[in-house]
C-alpha positions in Angstrom: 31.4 -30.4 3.2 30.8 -26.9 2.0 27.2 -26.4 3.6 28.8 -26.9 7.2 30.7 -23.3 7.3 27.4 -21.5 5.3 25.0 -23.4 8.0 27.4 -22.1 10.6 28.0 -18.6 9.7 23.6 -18.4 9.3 23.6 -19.8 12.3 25.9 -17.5 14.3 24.3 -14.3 12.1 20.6 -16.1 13.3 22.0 -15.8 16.9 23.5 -11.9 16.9 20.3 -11.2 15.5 18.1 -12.7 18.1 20.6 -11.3 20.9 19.6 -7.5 19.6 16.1 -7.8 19.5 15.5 -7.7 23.2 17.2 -4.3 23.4 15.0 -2.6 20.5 11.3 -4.4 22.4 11.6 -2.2 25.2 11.9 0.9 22.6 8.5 2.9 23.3 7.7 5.0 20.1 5.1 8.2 20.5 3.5 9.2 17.7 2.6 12.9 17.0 -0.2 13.7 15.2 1.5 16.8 13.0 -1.3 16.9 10.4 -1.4 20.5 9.1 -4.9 22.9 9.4 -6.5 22.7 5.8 -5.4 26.7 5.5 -2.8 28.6 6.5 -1.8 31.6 6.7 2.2 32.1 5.9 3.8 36.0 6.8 7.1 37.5 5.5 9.5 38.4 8.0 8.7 42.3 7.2 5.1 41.8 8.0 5.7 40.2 10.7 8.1 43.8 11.7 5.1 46.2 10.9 3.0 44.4 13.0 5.0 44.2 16.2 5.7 47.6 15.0 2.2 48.8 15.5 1.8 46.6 18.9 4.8 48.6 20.1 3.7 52.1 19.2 -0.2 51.3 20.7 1.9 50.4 23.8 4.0 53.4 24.1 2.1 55.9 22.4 4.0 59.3 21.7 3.1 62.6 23.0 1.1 64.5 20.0 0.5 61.8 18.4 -2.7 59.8 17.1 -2.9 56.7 19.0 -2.3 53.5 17.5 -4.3 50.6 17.6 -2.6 47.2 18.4 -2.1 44.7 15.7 -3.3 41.7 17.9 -1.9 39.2 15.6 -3.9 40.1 13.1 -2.5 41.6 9.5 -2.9 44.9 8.6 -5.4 45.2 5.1 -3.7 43.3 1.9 -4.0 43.0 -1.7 -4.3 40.0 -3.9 -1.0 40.0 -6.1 -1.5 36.5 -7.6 -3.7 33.4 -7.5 -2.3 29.6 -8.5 -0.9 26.2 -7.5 2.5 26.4 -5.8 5.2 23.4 -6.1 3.7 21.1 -3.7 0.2 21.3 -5.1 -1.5 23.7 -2.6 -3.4 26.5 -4.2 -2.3 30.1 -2.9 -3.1 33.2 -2.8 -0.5 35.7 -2.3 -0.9 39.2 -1.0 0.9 42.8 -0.7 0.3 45.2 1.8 -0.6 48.4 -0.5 3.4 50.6 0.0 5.4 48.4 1.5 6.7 46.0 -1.6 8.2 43.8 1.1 5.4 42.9 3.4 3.3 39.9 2.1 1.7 37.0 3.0 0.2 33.8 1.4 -2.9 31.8 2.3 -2.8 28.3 1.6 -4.8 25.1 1.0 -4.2 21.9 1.4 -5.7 18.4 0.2 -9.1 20.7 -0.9 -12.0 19.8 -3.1 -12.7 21.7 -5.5 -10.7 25.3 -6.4 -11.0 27.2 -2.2 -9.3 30.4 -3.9 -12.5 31.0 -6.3 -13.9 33.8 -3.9 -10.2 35.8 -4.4 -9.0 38.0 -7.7 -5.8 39.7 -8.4 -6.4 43.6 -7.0 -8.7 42.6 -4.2 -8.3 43.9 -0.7 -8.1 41.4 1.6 -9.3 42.5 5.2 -8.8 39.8 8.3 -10.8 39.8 11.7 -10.1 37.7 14.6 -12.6 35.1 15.1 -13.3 33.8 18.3 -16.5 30.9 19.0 -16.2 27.3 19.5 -13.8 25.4 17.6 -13.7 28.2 14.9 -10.6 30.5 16.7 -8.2 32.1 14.1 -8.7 34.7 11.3 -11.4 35.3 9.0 -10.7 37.0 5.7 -13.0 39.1 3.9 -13.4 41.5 1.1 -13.9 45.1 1.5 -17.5 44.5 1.3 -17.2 42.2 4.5 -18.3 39.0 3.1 -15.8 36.0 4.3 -13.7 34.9 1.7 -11.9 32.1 3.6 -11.6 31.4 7.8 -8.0 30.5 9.0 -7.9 28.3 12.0 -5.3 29.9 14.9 -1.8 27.1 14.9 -2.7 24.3 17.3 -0.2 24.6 20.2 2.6 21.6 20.2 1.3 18.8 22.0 2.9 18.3 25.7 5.9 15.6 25.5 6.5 15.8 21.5 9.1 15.2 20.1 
């Protein structure tokens, strides 16, 4: 007499289950491919300042002064500070622009072969240029002699309808 109530209480939890699914088949779910560029470039908040800094004064330039040249996006000359493996795993290379302590930036690898930050060491300036060709747009760095040390693909834009 005891496995008539269990039967009936699987059988009405059987039922509320079957009622919900209709309601969660007509859910459409997007997915958004979010996989990160294999480098990046990361700025501080005070780089980020100088540079809009310099786009500012190239766009009002000051009577008596030199002009200016825009920053474009592109960071002003950097030193190596440090080389290693941050928390995550992803090798880095962090940089200083020479007199201002508080303006850095950090280039970043991820899932890499191999050690990317080989070409870097600790007192090297860093230089970037804007590259612009086919499926290469974003920043190349190089040291002071010009030869690339790494290329740093521009963000993809979000895709249209993400979430």
């Amino acid at each position: 007499m005891r496995t008539l109530p269990c039967t009936a209480i699987a059988l009405a939890l059987a039922v509320g289950l079957l009622s919900a699914s209709p309601a969660d088949a007509r859910r459409v779910y997007r997915f958004v491919d979010t996989q990160q560029p294999p480098v990046s470039l990361d700025i501080s908040p005070g780089l980020a300042q100088t540079m809009a800094q310099a786009d500012a004064a190239a766009a009002n330039p000051q009577p008596g002064q030199p002009p200016v040249a825009p920053s474009n996006g592109v960071p002003p000359p950097m030193q190596v500070r440090s080389i290693g493996t941050n928390v995550d795993g992803e090798r880095e290379v962090l940089l200083e622009q020479a007199g201002q302590p508080g303006n850095t930036a950090a280039i970043r690898w991820t899932n890499q072969a191999g050690d990317p930050s080989v070409l870097f060491h600790v007192g090297q300036t860093v230089q970037f240029d804007p590259t612009h060709s086919d499926g290469h747009n974003g920043l190349m760095a190089r040291d002071p002699q010009g030869r690339p040390l790494t290329h740093i693909p521009a963000p993809n834009p979000p895709a249209r309808g993400a979430y």
